[in-house]
C-alpha positions as CSV (number, residue, x, y, z in Angstrom):
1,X,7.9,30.2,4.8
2,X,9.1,31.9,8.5
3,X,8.2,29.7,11.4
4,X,6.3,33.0,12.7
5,X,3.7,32.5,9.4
6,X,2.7,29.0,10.5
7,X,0.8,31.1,13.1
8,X,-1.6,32.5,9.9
9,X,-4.7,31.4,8.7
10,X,-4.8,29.7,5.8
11,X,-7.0,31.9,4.3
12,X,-4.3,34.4,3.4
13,X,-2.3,31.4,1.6
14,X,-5.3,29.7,0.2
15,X,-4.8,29.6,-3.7
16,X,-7.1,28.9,-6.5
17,X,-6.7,25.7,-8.0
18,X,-7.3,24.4,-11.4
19,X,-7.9,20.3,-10.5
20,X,-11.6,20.8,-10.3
21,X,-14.5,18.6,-11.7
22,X,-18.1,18.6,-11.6
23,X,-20.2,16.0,-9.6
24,X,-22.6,15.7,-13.2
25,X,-19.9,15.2,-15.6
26,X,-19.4,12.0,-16.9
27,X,-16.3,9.9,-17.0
28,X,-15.7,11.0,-20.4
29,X,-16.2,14.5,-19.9
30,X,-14.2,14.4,-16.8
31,X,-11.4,12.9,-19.2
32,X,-11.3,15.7,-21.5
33,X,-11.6,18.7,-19.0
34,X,-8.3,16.7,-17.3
35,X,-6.5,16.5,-20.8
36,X,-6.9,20.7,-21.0
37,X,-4.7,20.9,-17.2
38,X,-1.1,20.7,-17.9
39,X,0.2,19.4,-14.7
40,X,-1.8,16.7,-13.6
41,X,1.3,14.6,-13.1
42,X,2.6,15.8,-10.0
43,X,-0.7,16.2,-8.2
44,X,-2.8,12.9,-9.7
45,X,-6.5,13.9,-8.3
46,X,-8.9,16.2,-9.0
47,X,-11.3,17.8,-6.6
48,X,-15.3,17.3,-7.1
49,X,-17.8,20.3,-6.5
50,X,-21.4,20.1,-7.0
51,X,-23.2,22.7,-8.4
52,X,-23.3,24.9,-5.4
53,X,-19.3,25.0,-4.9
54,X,-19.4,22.2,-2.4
55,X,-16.7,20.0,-1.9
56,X,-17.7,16.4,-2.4
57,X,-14.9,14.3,-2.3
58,X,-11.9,13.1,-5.2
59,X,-11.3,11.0,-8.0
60,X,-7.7,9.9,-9.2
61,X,-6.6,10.2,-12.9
62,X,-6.5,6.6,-12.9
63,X,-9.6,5.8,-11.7
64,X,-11.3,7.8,-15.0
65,X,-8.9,6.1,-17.1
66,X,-10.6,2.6,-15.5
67,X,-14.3,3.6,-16.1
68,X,-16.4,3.2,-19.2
69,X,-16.7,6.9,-21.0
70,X,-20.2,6.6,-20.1
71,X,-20.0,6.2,-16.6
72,X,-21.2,8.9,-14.4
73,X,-18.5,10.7,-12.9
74,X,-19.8,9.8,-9.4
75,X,-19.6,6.4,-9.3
76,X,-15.5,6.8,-8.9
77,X,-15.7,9.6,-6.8
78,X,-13.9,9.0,-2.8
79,X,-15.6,11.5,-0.7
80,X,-13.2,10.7,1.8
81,X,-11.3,13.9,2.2
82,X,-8.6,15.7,4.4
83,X,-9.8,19.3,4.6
84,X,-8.9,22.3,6.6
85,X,-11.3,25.3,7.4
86,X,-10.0,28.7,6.3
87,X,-9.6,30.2,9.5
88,X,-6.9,27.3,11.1
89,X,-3.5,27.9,11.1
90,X,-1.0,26.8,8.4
91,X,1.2,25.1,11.1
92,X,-2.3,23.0,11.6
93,X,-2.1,22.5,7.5
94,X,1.2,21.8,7.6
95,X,0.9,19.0,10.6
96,X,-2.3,17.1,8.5
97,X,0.0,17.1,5.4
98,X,3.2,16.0,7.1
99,X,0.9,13.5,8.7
100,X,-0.7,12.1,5.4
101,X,1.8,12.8,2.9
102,X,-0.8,14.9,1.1
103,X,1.3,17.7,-1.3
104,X,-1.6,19.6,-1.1
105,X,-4.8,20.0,0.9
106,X,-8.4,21.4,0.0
107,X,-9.6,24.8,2.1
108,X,-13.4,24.9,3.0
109,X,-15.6,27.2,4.6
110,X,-19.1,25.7,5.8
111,X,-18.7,22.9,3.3
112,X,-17.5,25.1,0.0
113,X,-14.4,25.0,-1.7
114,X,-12.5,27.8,-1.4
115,X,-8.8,26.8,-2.8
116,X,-5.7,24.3,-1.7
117,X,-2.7,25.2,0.5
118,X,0.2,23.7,-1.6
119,X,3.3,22.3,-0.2
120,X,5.0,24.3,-2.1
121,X,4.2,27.1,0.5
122,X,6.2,25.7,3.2
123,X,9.1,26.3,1.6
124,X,11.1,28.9,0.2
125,X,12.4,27.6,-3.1
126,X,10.7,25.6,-5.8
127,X,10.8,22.5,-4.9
128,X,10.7,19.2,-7.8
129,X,8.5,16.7,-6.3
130,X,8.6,14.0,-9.3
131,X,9.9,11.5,-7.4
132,X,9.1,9.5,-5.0
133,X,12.9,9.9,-3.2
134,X,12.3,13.7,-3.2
135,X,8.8,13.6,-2.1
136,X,10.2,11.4,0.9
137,X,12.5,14.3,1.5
138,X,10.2,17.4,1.1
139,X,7.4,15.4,3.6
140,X,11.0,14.6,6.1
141,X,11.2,18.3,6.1
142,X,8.0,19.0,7.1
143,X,8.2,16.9,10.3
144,X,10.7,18.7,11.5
145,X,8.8,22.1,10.8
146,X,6.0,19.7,12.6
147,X,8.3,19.5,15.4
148,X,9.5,23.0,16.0
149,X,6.0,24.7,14.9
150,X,5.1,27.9,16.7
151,X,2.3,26.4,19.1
152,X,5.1,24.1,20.7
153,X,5.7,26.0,23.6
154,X,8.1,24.4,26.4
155,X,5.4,23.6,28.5
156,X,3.5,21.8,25.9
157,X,6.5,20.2,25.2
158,X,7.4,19.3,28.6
159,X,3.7,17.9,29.1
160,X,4.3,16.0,25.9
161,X,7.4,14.6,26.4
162,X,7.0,13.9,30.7
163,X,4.5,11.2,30.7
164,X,6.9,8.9,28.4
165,X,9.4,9.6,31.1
166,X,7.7,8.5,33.8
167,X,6.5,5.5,31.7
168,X,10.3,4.5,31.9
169,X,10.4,5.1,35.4
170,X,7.2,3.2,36.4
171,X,9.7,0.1,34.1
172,X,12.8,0.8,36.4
173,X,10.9,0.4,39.8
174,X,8.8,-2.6,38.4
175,X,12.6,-3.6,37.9
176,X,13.2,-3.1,41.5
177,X,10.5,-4.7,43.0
178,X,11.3,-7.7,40.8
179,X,14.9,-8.1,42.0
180,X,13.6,-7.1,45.7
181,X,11.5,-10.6,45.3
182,X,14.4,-12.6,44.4
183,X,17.3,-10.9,46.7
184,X,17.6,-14.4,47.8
185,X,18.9,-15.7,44.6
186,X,21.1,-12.3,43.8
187,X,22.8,-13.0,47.1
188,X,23.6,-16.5,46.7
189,X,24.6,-16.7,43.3
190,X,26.8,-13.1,42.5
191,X,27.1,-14.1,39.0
192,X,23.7,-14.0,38.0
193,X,23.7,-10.1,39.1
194,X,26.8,-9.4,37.5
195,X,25.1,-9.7,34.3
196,X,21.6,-8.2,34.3
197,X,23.0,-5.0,32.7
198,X,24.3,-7.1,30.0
199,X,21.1,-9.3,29.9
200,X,19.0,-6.3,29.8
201,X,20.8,-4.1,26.9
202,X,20.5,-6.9,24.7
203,X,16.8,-7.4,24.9
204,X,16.6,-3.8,24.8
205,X,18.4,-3.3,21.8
206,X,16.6,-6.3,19.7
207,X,13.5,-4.6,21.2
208,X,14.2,-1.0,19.5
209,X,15.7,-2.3,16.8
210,X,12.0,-4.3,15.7
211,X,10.0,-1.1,16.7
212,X,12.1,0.8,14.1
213,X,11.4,-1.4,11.4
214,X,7.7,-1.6,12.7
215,X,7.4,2.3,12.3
216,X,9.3,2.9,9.0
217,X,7.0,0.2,7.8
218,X,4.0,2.2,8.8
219,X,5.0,5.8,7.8
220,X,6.8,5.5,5.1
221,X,6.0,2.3,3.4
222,X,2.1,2.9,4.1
223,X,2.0,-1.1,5.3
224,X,-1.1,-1.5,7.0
225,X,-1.4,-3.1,10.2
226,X,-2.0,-6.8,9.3
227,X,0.7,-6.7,6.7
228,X,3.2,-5.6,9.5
229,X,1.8,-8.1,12.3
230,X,2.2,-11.2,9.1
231,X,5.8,-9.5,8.4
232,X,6.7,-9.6,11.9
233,X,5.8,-13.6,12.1
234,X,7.9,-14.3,9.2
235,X,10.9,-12.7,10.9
236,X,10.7,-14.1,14.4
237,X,13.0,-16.8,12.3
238,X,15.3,-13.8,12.6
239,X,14.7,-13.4,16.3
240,X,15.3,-16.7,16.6
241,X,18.9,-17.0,15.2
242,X,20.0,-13.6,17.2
243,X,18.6,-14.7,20.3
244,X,20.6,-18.2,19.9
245,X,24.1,-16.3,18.7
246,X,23.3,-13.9,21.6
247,X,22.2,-16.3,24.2
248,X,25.0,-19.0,23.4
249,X,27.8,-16.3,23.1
250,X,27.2,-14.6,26.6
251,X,26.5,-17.7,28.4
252,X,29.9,-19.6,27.1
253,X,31.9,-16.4,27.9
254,X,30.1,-16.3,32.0
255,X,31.6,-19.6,31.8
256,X,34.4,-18.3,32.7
257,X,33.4,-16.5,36.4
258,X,33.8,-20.9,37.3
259,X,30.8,-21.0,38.8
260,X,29.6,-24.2,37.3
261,X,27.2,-24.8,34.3
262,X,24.4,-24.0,36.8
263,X,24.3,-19.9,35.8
264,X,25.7,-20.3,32.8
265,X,22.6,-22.0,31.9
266,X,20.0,-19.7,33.3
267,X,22.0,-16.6,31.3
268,X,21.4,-18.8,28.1
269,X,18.1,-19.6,28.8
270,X,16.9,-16.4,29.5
271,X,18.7,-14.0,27.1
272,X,17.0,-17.1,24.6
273,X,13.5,-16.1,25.3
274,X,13.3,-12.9,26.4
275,X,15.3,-11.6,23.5
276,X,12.3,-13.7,21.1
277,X,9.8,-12.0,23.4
278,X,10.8,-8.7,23.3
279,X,11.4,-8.1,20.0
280,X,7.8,-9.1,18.9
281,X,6.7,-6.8,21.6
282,X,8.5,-3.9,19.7
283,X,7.3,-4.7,16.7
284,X,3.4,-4.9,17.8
285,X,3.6,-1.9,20.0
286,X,3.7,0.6,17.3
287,X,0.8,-0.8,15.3
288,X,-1.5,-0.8,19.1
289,X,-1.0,3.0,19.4
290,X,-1.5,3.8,15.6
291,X,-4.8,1.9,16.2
292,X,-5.4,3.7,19.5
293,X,-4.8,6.8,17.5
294,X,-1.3,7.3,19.6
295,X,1.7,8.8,18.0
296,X,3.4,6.0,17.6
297,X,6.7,7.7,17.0
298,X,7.1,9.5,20.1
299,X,5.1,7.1,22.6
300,X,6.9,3.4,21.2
301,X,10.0,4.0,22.6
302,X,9.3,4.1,26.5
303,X,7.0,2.0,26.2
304,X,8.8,-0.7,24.1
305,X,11.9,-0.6,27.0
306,X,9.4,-0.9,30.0
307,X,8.4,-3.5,28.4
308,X,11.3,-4.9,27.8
309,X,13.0,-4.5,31.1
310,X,10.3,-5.6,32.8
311,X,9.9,-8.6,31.2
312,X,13.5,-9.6,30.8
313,X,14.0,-8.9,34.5
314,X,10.6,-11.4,35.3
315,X,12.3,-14.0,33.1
316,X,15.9,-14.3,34.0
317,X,15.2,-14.6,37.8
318,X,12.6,-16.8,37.9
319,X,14.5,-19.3,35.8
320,X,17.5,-18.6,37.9
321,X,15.1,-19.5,41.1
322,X,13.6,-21.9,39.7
323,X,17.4,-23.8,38.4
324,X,19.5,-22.7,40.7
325,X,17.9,-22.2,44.4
């Protein structure tokens, strides 16, 4: 598909699809009309209409293989649904499936089932989606297409993309003000301000690193939220052994400015905790703005480093004023 297509409504793509069910059936009806379909395995649901050609939700193959032949059909039935109406765009198709990793997605017009969009119509060749690995790929794909859809337009982009910015920017003069407030300690003792950029990269870097894993957990392994927040505890043991291999190996080498053990110390001390601190921060920040319905991809970053620079900044001068002046 042309980027200039995404613009269409779906209703010109909308395709008739086989992987329906009736709401009355029972489970062992529902068996036997899935048995006639021939390629159930790549798309392992079927859609549930009522008699009027209303969409009421949709049942997995293995939930009918889990129910008593008897059962009515409706007692397995998840009317939880991602829908699209016919006349919204297939870049607005293509963003709800990219976002939910659904290969295809059910068309509606006032409540009625009208076909599904495929992924199949993103793309221009046929595409094998029996994997998992490949599905991974095709749904990779369709972020990007996400990404440079046709209703991105600079400004929208720029609006996006600007307020992230200035996130940063509100960091780097809460930086400022910070060091303003202990000038007296940067003036006395040199060595402490030699090393800030130093101090700050690293926190920075553990920082990112954590809010990676944190997102790859969320999007692509489907972790929830408490499962990431009970990984995250079990690898601050992690955070622990880089933040002493960091702390100890930067604050041996500043011994060797010679200004006694003094800010030597403070660089251990600091690098220590804030590194520990930071990197849970950027691990929990991602799963706040998926639960505050933020992107967390695009908003974890800036937000992650204010954090970080702020907080590192905070912590290695007030130990260093509160050791060394």
């Amino acid at each position: 598909m042309k980027k200039k297509h995404l613009a269409h409504s779906v209703e010109n793509y909308v395709r008739s699809s086989d992987h329906i069910l009736e709401l009355d059936q029972t489970i062992a009806e529902a068996i036997d009309a899935v048995r006639e379909k021939d390629n159930h395995r790549e798309y392992p649901y079927y859609y549930v209409l009522d008699d009027k050609g209303h969409l009421i939700g949709l049942v997995s193959v293995r939930a009918l293989l889990t129910q008593p032949p008897d059962a009515p059909l409706k007692n397995v039935v998840k009317t939880k649904v991602y829908t699209i109406r016919e006349r919204q765009t297939m870049y607005e198709a293509l963003a709800i499936m990219q976002k939910f990793h659904l290969m295809c997605i059910p068309v509606i017009s006032k409540g009625i089932f009208l076909g599904v969009v495929e992924i199949q119509e993103f793309f221009e060749e046929q595409l094998q989606i029996s994997s998992k690995r490949k599905r991974l790929q095709i749904f990779q794909m369709l972020g990007i297409l996400v990404e440079e859809g046709p209703n991105r337009s600079l400004w929208k982009k720029y609006v996006h993309r600007m307020p992230w910015v200035f996130c940063n920017m509100a960091g780097g003069i809460l930086c400022a003000i910070i060091s303003d407030f202990y000038q007296v300690l940067l003036v006395n003792v040199i060595v402490l301000a030699m090393f800030i950029p130093l101090v700050l990269s690293l926190s920075e870097s553990i920082s990112m690193q954590a809010m990676t894993v944190s997102i790859y957990l969320m999007t692509h392994r489907k972790q929830s939220w408490r499962k990431i927040f009970v990984y995250t505890l079990m690898e601050t043991r992690l955070f622990f052994l880089i933040a002493l291999t960091a702390s100890l190996t930067v604050g041996l080498l500043s011994l060797l400015w010679g200004h006694g053990i003094g800010p030597p110390f403070v660089i251990f001390v600091s690098i220590f905790v804030s590194i520990i601190l930071t990197a849970i921060i950027g691990a929990m920040v991602p799963i706040a703005l998926h639960r505050w319905s933020l992107d967390p991809k695009v908003a974890s970053g800036p937000i992650v480093l204010m954090f970080a620079d702020v907080i590192t900044t905070l912590i290695y001068l007030s130990v260093g004023f509160s050791l060394l002046i």
